[in-house]
N, CA, C and O atoms as a GROMACS GRO file, in nm:
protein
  312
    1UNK      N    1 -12.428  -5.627   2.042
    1UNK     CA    2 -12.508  -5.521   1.987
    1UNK      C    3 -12.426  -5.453   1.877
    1UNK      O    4 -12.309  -5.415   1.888
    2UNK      N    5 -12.510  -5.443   1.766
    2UNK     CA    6 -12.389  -5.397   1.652
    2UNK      C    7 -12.528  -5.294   1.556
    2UNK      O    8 -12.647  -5.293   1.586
    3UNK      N    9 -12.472  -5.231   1.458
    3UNK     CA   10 -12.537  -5.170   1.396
    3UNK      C   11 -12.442  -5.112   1.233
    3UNK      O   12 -12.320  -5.129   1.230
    4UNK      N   13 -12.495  -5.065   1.143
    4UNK     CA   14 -12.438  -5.049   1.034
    4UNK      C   15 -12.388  -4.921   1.032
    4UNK      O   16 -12.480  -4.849   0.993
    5UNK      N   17 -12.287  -4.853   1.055
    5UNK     CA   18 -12.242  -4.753   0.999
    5UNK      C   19 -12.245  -4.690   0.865
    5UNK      O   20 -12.273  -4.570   0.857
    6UNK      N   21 -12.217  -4.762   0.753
    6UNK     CA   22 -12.247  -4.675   0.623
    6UNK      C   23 -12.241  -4.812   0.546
    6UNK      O   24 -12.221  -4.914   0.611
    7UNK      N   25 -12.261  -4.821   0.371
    7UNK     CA   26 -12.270  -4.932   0.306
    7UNK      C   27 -12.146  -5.027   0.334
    7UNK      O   28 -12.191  -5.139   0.355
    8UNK      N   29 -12.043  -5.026   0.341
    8UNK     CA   30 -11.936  -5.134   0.399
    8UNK      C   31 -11.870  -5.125   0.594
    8UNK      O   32 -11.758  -5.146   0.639
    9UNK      N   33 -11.963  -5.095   0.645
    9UNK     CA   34 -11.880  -5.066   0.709
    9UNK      C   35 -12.012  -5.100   0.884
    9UNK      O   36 -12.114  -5.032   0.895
   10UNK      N   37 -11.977  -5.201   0.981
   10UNK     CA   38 -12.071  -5.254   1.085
   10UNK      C   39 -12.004  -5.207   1.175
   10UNK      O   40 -11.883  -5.228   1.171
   11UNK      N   41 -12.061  -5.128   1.287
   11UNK     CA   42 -11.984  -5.114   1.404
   11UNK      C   43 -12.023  -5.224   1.544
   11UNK      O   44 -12.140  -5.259   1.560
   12UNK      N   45 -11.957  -5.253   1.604
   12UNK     CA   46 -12.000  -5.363   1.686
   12UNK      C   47 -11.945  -5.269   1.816
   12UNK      O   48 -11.830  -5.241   1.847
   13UNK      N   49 -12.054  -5.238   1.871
   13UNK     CA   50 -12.093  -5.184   1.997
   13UNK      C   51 -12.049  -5.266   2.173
   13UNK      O   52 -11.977  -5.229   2.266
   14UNK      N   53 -12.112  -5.357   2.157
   14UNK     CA   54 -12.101  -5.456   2.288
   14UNK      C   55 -12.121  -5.601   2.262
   14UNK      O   56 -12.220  -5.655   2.214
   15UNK      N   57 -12.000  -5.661   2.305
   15UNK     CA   58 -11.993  -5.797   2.304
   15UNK      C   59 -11.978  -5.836   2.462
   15UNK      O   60 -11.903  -5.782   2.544
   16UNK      N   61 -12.061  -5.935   2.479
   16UNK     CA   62 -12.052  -5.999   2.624
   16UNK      C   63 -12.053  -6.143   2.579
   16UNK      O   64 -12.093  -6.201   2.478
   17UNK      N   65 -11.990  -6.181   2.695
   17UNK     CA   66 -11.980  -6.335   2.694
   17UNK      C   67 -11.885  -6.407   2.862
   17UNK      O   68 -11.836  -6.337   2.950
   18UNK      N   69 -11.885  -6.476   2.860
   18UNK     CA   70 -11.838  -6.550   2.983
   18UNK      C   71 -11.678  -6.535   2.972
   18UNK      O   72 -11.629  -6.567   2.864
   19UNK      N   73 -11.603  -6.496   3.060
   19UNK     CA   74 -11.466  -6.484   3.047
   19UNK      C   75 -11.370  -6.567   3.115
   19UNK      O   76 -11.248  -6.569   3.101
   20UNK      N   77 -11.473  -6.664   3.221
   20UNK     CA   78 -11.394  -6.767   3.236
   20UNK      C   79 -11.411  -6.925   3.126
   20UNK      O   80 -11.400  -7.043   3.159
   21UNK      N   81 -11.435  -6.879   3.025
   21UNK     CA   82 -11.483  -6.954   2.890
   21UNK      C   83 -11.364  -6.925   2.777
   21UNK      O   84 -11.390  -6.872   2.669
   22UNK      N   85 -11.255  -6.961   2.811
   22UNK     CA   86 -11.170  -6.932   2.692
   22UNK      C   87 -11.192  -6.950   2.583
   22UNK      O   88 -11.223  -7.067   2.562
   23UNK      N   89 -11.191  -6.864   2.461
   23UNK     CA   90 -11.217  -6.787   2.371
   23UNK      C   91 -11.350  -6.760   2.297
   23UNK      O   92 -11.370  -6.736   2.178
   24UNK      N   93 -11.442  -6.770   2.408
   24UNK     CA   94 -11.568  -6.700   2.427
   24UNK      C   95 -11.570  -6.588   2.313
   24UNK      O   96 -11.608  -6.600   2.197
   25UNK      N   97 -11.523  -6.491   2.369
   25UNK     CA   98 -11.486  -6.366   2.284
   25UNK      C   99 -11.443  -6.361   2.090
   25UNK      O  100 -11.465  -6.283   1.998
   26UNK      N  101 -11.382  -6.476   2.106
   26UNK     CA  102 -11.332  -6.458   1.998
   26UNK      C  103 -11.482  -6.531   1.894
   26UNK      O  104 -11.553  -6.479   1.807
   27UNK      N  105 -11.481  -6.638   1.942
   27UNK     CA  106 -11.608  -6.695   1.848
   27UNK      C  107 -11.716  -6.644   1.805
   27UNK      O  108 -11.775  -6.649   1.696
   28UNK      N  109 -11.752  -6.554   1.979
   28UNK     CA  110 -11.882  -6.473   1.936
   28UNK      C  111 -11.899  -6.336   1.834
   28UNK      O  112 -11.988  -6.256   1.805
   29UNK      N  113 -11.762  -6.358   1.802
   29UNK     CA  114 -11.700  -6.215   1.714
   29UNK      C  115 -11.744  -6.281   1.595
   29UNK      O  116 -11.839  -6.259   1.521
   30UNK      N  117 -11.647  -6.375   1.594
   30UNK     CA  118 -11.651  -6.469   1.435
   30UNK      C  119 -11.755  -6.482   1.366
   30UNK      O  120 -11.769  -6.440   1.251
   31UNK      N  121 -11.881  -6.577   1.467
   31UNK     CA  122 -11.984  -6.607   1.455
   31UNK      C  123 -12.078  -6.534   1.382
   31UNK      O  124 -12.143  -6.561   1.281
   32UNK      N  125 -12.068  -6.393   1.487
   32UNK     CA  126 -12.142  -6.260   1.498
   32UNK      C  127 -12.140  -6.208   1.357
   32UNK      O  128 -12.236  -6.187   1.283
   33UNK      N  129 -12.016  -6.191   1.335
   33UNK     CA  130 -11.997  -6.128   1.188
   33UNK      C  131 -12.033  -6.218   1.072
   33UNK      O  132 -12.078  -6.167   0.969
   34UNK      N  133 -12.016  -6.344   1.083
   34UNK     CA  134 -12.042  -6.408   1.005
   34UNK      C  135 -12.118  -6.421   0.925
   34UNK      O  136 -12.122  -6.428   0.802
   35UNK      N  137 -12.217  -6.426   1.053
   35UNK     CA  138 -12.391  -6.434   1.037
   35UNK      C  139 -12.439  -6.314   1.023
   35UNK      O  140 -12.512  -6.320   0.925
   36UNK      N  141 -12.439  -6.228   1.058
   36UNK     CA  142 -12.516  -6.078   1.068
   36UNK      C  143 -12.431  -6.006   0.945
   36UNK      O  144 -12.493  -5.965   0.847
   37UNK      N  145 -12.265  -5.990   0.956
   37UNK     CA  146 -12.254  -5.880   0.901
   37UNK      C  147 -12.148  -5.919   0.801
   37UNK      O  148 -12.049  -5.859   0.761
   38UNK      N  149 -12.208  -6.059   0.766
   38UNK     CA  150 -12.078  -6.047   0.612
   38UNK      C  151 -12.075  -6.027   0.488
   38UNK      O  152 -12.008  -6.092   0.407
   39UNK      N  153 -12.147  -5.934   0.463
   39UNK     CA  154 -12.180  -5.843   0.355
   39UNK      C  155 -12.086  -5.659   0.391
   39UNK      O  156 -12.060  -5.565   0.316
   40UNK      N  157 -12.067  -5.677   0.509
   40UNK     CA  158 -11.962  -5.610   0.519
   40UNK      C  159 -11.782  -5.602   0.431
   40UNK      O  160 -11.724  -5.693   0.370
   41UNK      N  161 -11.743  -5.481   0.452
   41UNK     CA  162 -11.593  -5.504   0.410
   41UNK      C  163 -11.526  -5.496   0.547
   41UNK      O  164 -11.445  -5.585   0.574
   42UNK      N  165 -11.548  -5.411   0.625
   42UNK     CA  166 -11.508  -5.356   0.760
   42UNK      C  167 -11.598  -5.384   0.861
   42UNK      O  168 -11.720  -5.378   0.847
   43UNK      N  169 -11.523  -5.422   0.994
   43UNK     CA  170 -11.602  -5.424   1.096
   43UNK      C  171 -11.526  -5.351   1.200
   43UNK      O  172 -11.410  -5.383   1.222
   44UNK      N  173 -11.594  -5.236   1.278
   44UNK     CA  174 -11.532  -5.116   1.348
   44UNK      C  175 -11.567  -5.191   1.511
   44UNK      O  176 -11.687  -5.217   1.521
   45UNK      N  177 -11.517  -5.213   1.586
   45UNK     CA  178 -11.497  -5.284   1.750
   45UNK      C  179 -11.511  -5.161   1.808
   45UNK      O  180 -11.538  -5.163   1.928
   46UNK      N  181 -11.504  -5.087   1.771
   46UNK     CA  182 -11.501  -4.939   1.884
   46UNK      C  183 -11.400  -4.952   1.955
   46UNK      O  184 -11.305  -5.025   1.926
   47UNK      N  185 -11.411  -4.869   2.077
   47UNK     CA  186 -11.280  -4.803   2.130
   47UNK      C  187 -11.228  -4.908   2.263
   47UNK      O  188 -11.314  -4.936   2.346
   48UNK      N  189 -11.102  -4.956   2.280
   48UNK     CA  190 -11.078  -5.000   2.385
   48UNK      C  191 -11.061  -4.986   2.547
   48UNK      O  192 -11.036  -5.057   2.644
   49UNK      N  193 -11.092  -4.837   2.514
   49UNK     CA  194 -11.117  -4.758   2.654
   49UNK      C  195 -10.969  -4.772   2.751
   49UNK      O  196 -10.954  -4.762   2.872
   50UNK      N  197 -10.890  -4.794   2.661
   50UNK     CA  198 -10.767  -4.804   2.760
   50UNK      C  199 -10.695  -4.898   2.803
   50UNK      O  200 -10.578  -4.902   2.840
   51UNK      N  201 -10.820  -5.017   2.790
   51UNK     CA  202 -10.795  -5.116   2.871
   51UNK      C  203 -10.681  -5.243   2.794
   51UNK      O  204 -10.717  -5.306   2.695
   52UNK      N  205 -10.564  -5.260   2.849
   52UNK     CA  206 -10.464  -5.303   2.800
   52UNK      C  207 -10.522  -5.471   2.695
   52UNK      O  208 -10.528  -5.475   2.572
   53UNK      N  209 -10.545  -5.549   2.758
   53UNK     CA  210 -10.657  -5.656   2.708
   53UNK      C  211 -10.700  -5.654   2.627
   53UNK      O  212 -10.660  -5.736   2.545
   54UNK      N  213 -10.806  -5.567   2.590
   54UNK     CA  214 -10.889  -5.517   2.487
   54UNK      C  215 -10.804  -5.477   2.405
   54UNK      O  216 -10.795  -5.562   2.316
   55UNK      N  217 -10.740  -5.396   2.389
   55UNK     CA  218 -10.666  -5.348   2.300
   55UNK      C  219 -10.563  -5.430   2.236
   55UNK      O  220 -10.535  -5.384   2.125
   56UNK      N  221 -10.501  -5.529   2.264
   56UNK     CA  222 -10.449  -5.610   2.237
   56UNK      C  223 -10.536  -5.709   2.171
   56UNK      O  224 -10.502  -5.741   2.057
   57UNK      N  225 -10.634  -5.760   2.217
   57UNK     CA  226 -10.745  -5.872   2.160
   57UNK      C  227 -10.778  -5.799   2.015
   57UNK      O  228 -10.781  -5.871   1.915
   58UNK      N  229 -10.806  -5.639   2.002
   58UNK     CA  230 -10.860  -5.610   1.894
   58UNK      C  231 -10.722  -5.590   1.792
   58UNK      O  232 -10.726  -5.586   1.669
   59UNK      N  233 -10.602  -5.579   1.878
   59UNK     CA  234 -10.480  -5.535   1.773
   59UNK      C  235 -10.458  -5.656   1.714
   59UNK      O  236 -10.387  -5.642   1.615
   60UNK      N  237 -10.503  -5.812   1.743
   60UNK     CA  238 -10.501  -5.950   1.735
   60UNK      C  239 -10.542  -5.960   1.588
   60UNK      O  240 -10.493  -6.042   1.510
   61UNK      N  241 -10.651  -5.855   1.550
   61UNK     CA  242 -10.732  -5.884   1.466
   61UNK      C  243 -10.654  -5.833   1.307
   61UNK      O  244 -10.698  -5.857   1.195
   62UNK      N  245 -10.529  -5.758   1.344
   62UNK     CA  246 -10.501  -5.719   1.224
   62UNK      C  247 -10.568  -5.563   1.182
   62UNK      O  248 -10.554  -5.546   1.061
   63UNK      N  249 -10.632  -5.451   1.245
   63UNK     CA  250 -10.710  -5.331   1.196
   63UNK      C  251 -10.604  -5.292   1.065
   63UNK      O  252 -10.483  -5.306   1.047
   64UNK      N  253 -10.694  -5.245   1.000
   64UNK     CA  254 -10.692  -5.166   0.846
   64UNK      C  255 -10.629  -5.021   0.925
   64UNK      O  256 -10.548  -4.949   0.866
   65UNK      N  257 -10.665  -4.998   1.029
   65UNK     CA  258 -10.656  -4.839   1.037
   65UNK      C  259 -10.687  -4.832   1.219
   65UNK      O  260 -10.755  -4.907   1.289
   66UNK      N  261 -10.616  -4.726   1.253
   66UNK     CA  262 -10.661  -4.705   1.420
   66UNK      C  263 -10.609  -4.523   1.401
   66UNK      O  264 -10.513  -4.463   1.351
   67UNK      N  265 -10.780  -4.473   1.500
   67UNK     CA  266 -10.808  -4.366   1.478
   67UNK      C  267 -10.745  -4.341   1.623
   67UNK      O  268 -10.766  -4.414   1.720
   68UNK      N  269 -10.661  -4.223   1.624
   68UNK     CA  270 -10.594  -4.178   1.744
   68UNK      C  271 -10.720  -4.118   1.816
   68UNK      O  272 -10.817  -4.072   1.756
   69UNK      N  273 -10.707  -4.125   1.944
   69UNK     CA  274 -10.831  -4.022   2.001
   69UNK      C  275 -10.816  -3.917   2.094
   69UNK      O  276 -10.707  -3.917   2.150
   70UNK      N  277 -10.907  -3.812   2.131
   70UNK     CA  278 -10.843  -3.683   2.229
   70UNK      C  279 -10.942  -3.673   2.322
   70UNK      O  280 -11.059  -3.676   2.287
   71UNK      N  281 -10.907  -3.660   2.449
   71UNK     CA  282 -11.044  -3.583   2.524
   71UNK      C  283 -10.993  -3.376   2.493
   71UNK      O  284 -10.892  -3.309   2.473
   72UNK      N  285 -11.089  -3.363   2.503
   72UNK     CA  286 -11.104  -3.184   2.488
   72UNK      C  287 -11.189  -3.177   2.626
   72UNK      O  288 -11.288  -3.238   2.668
   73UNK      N  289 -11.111  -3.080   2.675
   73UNK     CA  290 -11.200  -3.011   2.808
   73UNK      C  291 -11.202  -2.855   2.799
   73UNK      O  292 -11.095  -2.800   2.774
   74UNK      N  293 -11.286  -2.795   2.812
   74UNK     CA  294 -11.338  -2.670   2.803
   74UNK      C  295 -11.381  -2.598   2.974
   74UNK      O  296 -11.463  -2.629   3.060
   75UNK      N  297 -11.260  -2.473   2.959
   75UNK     CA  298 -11.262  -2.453   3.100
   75UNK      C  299 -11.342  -2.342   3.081
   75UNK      O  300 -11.332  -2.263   2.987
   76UNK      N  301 -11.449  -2.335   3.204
   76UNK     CA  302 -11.547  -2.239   3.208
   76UNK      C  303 -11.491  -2.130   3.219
   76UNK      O  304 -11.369  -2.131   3.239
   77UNK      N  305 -11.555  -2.013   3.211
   77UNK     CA  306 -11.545  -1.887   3.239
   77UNK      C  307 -11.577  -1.884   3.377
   77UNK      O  308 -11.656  -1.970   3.414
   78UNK      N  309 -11.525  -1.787   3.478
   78UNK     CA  310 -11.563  -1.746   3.603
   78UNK      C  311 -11.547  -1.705   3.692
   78UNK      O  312 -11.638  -1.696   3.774
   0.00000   0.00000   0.00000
């Protein structure tokens, strides 16, 4: 599931695929972009949620840029 962020720029939301299928993941990326979004300059994977794997698979890719991120919590009054 992917969608366009601004004139150069596709964010790709959710990729699924079989993971006992080695490099499943990677093709359906390739593919994906290929076909759908290569009129793109940038393609944004979103966030790795932490997960050591992921983050590595997407650091694989070479990023232009990685946006640091924060949680903010707001303590009630009471």
């Amino acid at each position: 599931m992917a969608s366009s962020f601004n004139a150069d720029t596709a964010l790709i939301h959710v990729e699924k695929g079989n993971p006992n299928i080695r490099g499943v993941y990677q093709i359906i990326n390739q593919e994906f972009c290929r076909n759908r979004w290569s009129n793109m300059k940038y393609i944004n994977r979103e966030e790795d949620m932490g997960i050591d794997g992921l983050r590595q698979a997407k650091e694989s890719y070479h990023p232009v840029k990685l946006v640091e991120k924060y949680d903010v919590f707001i303590a009630s009054k009471g």
